[in-house]
Structures are given as structure tokens and as C-alpha cells.
C-alpha positions in Angstrom: -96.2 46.1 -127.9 -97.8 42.8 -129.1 -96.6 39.8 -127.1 -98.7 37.4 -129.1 -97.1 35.2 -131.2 -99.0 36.1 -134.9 -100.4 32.3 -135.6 -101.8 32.8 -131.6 -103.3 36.4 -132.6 -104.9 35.0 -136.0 -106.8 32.0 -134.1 -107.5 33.6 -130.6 -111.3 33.9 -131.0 -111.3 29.9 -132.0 -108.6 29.1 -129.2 -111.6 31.7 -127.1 -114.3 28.9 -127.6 -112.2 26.2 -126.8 -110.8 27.6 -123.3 -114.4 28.6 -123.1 -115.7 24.6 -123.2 -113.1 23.4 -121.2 -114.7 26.1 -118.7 -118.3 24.5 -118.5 -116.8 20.9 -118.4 -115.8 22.5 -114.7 -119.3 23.5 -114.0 -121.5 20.5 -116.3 -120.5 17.9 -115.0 -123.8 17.1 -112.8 -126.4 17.5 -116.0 -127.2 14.6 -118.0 -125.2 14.1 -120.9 -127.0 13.0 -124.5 -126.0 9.6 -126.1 -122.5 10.0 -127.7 -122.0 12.6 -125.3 -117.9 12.5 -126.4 -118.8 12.2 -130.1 -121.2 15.3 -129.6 -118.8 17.4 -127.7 -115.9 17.0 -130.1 -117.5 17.4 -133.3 -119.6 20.2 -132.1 -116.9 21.9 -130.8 -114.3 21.2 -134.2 -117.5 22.7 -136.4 -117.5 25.9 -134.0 -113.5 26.1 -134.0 -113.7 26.1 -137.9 -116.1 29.1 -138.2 -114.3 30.8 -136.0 -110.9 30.3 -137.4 -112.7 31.3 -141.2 -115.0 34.4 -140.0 -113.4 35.3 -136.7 -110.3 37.9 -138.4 -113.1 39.2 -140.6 -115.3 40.3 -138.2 -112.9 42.3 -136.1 -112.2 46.0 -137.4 -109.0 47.5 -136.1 -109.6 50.9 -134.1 -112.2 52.4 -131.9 -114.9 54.2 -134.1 -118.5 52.7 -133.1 -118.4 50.8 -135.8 -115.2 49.1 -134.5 -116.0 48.6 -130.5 -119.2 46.8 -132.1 -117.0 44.3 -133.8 -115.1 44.1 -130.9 -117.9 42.6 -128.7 -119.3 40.4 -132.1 -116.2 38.0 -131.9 -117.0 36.7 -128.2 -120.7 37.0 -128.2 -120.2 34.9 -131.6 -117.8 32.5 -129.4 -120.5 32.8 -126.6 -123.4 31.8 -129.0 -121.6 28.9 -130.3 -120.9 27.9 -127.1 -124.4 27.4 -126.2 -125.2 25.1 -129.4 -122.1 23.1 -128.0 -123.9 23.1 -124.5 -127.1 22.3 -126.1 -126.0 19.7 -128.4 -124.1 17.4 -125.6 -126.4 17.5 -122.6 -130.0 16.8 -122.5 -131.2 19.7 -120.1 -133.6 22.8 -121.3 -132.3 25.8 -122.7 -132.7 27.8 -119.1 -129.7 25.0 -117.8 -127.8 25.5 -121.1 -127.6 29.0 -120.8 -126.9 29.0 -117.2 -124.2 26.3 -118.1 -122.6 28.1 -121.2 -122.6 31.6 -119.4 -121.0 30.3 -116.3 -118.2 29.0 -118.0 -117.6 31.7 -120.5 -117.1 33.8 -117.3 -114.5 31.1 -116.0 -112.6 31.3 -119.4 -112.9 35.1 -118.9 -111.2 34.5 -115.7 -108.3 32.8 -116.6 -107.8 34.9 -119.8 -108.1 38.0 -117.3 -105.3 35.7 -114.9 -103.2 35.1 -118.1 -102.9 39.4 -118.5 -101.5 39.3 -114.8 -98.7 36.4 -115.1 -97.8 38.3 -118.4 -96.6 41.4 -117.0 -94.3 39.3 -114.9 -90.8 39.4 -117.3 -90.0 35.9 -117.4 -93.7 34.8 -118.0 -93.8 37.6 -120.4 -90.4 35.8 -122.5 -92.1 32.9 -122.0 -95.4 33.7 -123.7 -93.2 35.0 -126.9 -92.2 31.7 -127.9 -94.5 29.6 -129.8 -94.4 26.9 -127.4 -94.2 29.4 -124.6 -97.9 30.9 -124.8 -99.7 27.3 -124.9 -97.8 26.7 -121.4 -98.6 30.0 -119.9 -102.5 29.2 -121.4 -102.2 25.7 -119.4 -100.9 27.7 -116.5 -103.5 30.1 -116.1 -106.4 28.4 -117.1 -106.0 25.2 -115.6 -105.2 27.2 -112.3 -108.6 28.8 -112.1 -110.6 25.9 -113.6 -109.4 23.8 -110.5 -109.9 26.4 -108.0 -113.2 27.0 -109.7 -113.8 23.1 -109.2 -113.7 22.7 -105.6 -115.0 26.1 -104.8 -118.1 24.8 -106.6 -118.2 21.6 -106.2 -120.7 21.9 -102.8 -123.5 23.7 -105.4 -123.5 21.0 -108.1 -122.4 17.7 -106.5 -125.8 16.9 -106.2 -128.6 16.6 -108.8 -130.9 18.9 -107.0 -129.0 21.9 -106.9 -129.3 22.2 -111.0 -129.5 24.9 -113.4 -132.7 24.8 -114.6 -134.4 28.4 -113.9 -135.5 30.8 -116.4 -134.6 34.1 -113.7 -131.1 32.4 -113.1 -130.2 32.0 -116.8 -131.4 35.2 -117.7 -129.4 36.9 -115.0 -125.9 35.1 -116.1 -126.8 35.9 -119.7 -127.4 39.6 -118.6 -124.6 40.0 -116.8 -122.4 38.6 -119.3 -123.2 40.9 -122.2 -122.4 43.5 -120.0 -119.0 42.2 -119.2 -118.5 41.7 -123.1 -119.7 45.5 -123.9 -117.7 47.3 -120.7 -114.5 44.8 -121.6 -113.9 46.1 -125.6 -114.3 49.8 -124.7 -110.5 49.1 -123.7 -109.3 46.1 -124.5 -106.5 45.8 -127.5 -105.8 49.5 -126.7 -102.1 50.1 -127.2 -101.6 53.4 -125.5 -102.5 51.8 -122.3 -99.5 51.3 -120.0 -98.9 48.6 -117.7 -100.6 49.9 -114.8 -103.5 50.3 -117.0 -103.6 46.7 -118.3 -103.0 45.5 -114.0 -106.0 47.5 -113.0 -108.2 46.3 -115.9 -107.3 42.4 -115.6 -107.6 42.5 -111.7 -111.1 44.7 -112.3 -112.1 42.0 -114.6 -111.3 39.3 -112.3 -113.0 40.4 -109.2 -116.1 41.3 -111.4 -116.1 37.6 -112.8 -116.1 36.6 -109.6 -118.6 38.3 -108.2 -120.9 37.6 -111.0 -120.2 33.7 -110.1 -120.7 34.5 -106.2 -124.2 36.0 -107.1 -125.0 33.3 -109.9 -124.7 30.7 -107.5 -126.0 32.5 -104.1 -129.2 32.6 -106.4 -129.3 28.9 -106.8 -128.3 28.3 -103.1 -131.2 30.7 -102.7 -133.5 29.0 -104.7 -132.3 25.5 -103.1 -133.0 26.7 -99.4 -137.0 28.0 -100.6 -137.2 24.4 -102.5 -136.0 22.8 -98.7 -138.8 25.3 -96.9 -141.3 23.8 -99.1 -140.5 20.1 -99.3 -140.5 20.8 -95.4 -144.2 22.2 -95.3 -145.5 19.7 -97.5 -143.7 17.0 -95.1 -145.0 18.5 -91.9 -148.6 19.1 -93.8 -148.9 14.9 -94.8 -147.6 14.0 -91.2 -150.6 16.6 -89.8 -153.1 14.7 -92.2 -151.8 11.0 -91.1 -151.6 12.0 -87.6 -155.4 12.9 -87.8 -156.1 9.6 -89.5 -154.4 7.5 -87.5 -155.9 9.0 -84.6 -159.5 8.6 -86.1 -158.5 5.7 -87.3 -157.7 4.2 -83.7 -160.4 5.5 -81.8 -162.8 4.0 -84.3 -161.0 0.3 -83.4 -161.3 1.0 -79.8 -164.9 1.5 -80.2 -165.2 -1.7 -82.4 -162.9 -3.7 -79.8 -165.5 -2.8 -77.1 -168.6 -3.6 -78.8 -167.0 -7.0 -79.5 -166.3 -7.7 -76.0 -169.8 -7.0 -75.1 -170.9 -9.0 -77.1 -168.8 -11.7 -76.5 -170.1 -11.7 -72.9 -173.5 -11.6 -74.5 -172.8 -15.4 -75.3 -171.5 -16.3 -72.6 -173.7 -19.8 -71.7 -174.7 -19.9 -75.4 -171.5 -20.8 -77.3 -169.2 -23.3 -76.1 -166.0 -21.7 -73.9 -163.6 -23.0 -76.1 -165.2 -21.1 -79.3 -165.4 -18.3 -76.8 -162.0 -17.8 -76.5 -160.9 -18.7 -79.7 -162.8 -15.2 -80.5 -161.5 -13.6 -77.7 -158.0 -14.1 -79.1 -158.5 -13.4 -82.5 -159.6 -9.5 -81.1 -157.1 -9.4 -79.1 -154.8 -8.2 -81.2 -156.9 -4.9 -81.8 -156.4 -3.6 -78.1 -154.2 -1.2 -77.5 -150.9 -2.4 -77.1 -149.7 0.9 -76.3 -150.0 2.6 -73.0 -147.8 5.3 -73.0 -149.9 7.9 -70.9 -149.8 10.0 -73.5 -152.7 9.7 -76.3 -150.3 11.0 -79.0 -147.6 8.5 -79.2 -150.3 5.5 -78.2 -152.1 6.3 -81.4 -148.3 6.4 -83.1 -147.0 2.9 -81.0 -150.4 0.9 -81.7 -149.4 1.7 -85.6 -146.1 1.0 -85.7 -146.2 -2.6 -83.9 -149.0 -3.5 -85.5 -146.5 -2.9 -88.8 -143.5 -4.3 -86.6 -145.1 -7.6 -86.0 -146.2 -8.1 -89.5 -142.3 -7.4 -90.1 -141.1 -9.9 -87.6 -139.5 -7.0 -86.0 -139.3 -6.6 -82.1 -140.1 -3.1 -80.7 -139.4 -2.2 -77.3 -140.7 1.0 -75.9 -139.7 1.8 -72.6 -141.7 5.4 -71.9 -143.0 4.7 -68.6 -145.3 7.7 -67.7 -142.8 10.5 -69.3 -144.2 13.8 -69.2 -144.3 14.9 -72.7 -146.7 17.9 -71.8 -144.6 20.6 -73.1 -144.4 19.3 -76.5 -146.9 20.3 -79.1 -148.9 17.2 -80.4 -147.9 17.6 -83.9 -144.0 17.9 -83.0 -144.4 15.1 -80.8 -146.0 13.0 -83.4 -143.1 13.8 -86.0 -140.7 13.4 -83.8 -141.5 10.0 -82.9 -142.8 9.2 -86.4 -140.0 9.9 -88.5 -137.4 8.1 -86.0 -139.4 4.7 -85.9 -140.5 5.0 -89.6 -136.6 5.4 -90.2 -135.9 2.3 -88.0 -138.3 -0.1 -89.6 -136.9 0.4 -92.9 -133.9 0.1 -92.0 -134.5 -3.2 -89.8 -136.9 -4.5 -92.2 -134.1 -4.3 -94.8 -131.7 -6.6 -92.5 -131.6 -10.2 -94.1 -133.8 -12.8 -92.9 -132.6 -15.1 -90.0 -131.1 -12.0 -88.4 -131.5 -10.0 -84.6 -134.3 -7.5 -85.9 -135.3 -5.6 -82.9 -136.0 -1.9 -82.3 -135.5 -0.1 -78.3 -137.0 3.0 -77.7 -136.7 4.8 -74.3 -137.6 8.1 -73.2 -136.6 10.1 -69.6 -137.8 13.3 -68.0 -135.6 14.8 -65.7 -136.5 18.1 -64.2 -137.0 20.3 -67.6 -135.0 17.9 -70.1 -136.4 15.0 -71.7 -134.4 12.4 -73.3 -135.1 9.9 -75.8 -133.3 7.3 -77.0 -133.1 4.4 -79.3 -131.5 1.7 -81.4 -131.9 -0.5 -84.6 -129.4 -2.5 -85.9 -128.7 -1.7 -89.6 -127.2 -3.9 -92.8 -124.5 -1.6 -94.2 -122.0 1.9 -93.5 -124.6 4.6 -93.4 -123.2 8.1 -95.1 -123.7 11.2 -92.7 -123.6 14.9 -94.1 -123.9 17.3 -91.2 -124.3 15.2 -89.1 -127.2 13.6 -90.2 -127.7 10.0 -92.3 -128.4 10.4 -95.8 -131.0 7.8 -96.8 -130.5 6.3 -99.8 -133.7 4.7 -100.1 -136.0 8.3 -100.2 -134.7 9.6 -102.9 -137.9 12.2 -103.4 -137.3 13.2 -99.3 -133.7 12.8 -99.2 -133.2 13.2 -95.7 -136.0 15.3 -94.9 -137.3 13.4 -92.0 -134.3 13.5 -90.4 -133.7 17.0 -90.8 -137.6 17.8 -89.5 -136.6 15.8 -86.3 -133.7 18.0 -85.9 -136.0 21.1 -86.4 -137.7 20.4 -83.7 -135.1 19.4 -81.6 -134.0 22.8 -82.0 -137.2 24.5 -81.5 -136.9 22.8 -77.9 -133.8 24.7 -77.2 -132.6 20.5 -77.8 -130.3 18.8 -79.9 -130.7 15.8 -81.9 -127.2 13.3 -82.6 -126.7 10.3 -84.4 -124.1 7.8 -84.3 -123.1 4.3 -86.0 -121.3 1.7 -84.1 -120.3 -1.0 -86.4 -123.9 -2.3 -87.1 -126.0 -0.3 -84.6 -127.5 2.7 -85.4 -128.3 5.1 -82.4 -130.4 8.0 -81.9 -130.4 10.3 -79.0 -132.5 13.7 -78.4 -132.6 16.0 -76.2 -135.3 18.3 -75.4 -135.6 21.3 -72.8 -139.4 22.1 -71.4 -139.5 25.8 -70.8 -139.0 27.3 -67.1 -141.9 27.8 -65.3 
């Protein structure tokens, strides 16, 4: 028995396309929309609700010869093709992202329409869906139910920029997938000599398929995500290797210059007045090492930064004693300490002027764990996602240094925490040196 009302049935492959927008608004709203994005959407989607209203009853031939199962599947991969030129005409993303977009939520309208089926064989839902009024509330009911769930179960995928569409495997896998789902779902559907059991099973199959199609679509893109993460990672550690090495160079080659001038200062000793003599004197001074660590690594790293800090006006404090930092590789050591101090000089050099700029560093070996410590202050609330401060001024890194600090933290068997109070910003790490 048909429950539709007949103006409902006559119109359901244009209603089809417009459930079916209203499913990749959920998923869309991250990409970048084209100007008149509103004007775009609307007319686009009125032109496709037109066609389907004039062509969609002739395209459908009643029973289930070949001929008619094909017709069957035409109507929605018509409403799924006119869906993408609504995609593509409102957002300005490539067609891999438009057909990731428009499959994704053709398969959340197929999931509501498969929810609708199930709150129909309740009775009341079931009077309720008989009245002309009554099948536009049970449509609101079921759809709008699984687009919000949808929403915040996807929300962590395309809240941010990065995690976007825009992959040619990706898109061809949700396209694939759907025609399937289109094909296996008219060898049944519209059947009447199914009974109600029939029509249960088939709307609950439908709607854990749907899902699972979803759960793989976007455990691909987390997939993809987490190799893009690897690789901005080995790019990072690969320039920090290559600045490491210059610096280095770079330092011993000032060393060797600072010493040849000092020689020859004492060369002209009796020659040139004291007073110019020690006018030269302090003008080199400033290319001795200022950093005496005990530990070649982090002096090559300290005479860099306060060479920048004083140019900043910024006062650095390192407290490091002689800490034995023999267990750490060179290159971890040197990230470790270059990411946090590069992170504190931006954010200290972005303080107003006529304020405290200062920057404390500490560091404390105790049996097999090492400590380090420090503090900045910093000009405004600083947002934290697991943990760790986003930076809002490395958009191409986003976060990346922190998160390589943390890496190595854990590599030590460590742990690496972070903490605002009010307007200081504190770093602690903790690292354990292996038992003998």
C-alpha cells in the first residue's frame, strides 16, 4: 500500500535533490564559496528542481523488466548529476572536492530517506505521513535528525581548512561507492509484495551501508591528513638539520675571526693609543661567545638567539649550569631547544613596546631525568588543542614545532606540558636518560 500522498509521489525525485543539497550544506561548509554564493545556490538549485519536476515521472517505467530497474537508478543518478553542477556552481574548489562534496551528501540524504522508511512503519508516524501536511513534518523529522547528527560527528574532519576534499582517489571512491548503492537499492525498492519485515531489513541495511561508506570516506581523508602531518614533520626536522649545520659553521667561523682579532689587537699594543684600543676591543666584544653552556649544541643555538634577543630588546636568561645533556641526540637537542625559544621570541617580540620583555630558561638533571623549564610573557588568551598552543601566526606550520617538541619528549620516555597563567606562558619538559 502507497502511503505517499500523490502530489508527494509526482515530485519526489525533485523534493530528492533538494533533501540532497540540504545534505552537502552539512558537509560544505569549510570550502570556499563563489561570489553570490546565496544567489548561486538558489537559482541553481530552482533550475535543477524544475527539470526534475518536468522529466523526472517520464523517466521512471513502472515494473521490474531490465529496461525498468535501469530507469529506476536514472532518476537519482540524474538527481546526483545535477547535484554536482549545484556543487560546482556555488563553491570555487576543483571537481575532485565537488564530487567528494556532492557524493557525501547524496549519501546523507540517502540516510535520512532510509530513517524516514523506519519512523514510517511506526502507526502513528505512518497516519501522520498520509496527510499532506503530515509527510513534510515526518521529512523535517528524519532528515533534520541525521543532518545534525551528521554535523557534529563530522565536524572534527572539516573544521579546519586542511582537512579538505580535494583528492582525485577520494572522490573517485565516494563516486564509486555511490553508484553501487544506487544499482543494489532499485533491484527492490518500490516493490509492493514486500512485507514489512522486508522494508525494516532493507532501510536498516541501507543505513548501516551509508554509514559505513561515510566512516571509510573520511578515514581516507584522516588518512591522508596524518601522511600530510608525517611529511610536514620531515621537512621540519630536515630545515632544522640544515640550520643546525649552519649555525654551527656559522659560529665556529666567528670564533676564529674573534681570535684573530684579538691577536691582532695585542699586535698594537704601544702603537695605537689605549683609548682607541679599547674602543676596538668593545666593539668585538660582542662576537664572543656569550654562551657557555658546556654543551657545544645549545652554545651554538644560545649565541643565536641572544644575539636576535638583544636586537629585540628582549632579556634572555638561561640558567643551564653544566646539565648533562649527553643522552640526547644532537639534532633532538637542537629542536628541542630551537622550537621553544623561537616560539618565545615571537611571542615576546609581539608584546607592546614599553613592556616586561624577558625570556627564563632553566634546565636540571637529576639522576636519569632532566628537566627544563621556561617562561615568556605573552599579549593575549593563547588557544590550546590537545594540549598544545595553536599558533596563529604560522599558518603554513600550524603548530608543528610544538608538536616536534612533544615528539621528542616522547621519544625520551618524557612528557612535554604547557600552561597559561593570565599573561605568562610556561613550558615544562621532562626527559628520562636511559638506565645504565
Amino acid at each position: 500500500m502507497d502511503y505517499m500522498v500523490q502530489w508527494y509521489r509526482e515530485y519526489r525525485s525533485a523534493f530528492l535533490l533538494l533533501q540532497s543539497v540540504f545534505g552537502i550544506l552539512v558537509v560544505s561548509y569549510s570550502l570556499r564559496p563563489r561570489k553570490l554564493f546565496s544567489l548561486r545556490l538558489l537559482l541553481s538549485t530552482a533550475l535543477g528542481f524544475l527539470l526534475l519536476v518536468v522529466v523526472g515521472n517520464h523517466i521512471y517505467v513502472p515494473g521490474y523488466s531490465a529496461l525498468a530497474i535501469l530507469s529506476h537508478a536514472a532518476v537519482p543518478l540524474l538527481v546526483f548529476l545535477l547535484l554536482v553542477g549545484v556543487t560546482w556552481l556555488s563553491y570555487n574548489e576543483t571537481i575532485w572536492t565537488v564530487l567528494f562534496t556532492a557524493s557525501t551528501g547524496y549519501i546523507a540524504q540517502d540516510i535520512g530517506g532510509s530513517v524516514k522508511t523506519l519512523l514510517r512503519q511506526i502507526p502513528l508516524i505512518d497516519l501522520v505521513s498520509r496527510q499532506q501536511w503530515g509527510i513534510l513534518s515526518v521529512d523535517l523529522l528524519s532528515y533534520g535528525l541525521v543532518y545534525v547528527l551528521l554535523f557534529f560527528a563530522l565536524r572534527p574532519f572539516l573544521k579546519n581548512r586542511e582537512d579538505n576534499f580535494d583528492n582525485k582517489l577520494k572522490a573517485l571512491f565516494s563516486v564509486g561507492v555511490l553508484l553501487l548503492c544506487i544499482g543494489m537499492a532499485r533491484l527492490t525498492q518500490d516493490n509492493p509484495e514486500r512485507n514489512q519485515l522486508a522494508v525494516i531489513a532493507e532501510a536498516l541495511f541501507q543505513v548501516l551501508v551509508d554509514v559505513m561508506v561515510i566512516i571509510m570516506q573520511f578515514g581516507v581523508m584522516e588518512q591522508a591528513r596524518l601522511n600530510s602531518h608525517v611529511e610536514t614533520m620531515r621537512e621540519l626536522v630536515h630545515q632544522q638539520r640544515v640550520q643546525y649545520e649552519a649555525s654551527k659553521e656559522s659560529a665556529q667561523l666567528i670564533n676564529e675571526k674573534y681570535h684573530d682579532l684579538k691577536h691582532l689587537l695585542k699586535s698594537f699594543r704601544g702603537t695605537v693609543p689605549q683609548e682607541q684600543l679599547d674602543r676596538l676591543k668593545a666593539s668585538i666584544a660582542a662576537y664572543e661567545r656569550p654562551a657557555n653552556s658546556g654543551n657545544e649544541v645549545l652554545d651554538v643555538l644560545l649565541a643565536e638567539k641572544i644575539g636576535i634577543c638583544q636586537q629585540r630588546n628582549i632579556v634572555l636568561t638561561c640558567s643551564l649550569g653544566k646539565t648533562d645533556f649527553s643522552f640526547v641526540e644532537e639534532l633532538d637537542l637542537y629542536s628541542l631547544f630551537q622550537n621553544a625559544l623561537s616560539n618565545a621570541i615571537n611571542a615576546v617580540s609581539a608584546l607592546p613596546e614599553g613592556t616586561e620583555r624577558f625570556i627564563t630558561l632553566s634546565a636540571m638533571r637529576d639522576g636519569n631525568m632532566l628537566s627544563i623549564h621556561m617562561e615568556n610573557p605573552c599579549r593575549e588568551d593563547i588557544d590550546f588543542v590537545d594540549g598544545l598552543p595553536q599558533t596563529r601566526d604560522d599558518p603554513d606550520w600550524h603548530g608543528f614545532g610544538m608538536k616536534s617538541m612533544n615528539r621528542i619528549a616522547e621519544k625520551y620516555n618524557g612528557m612535554l606540558t604547557v600552561e597559561q597563567r593570565g599573561r605568562l606562558f610556561l613550558l615544562d619538559i621532562l626527559l628520562l636518560a636511559p638506565e645504565q
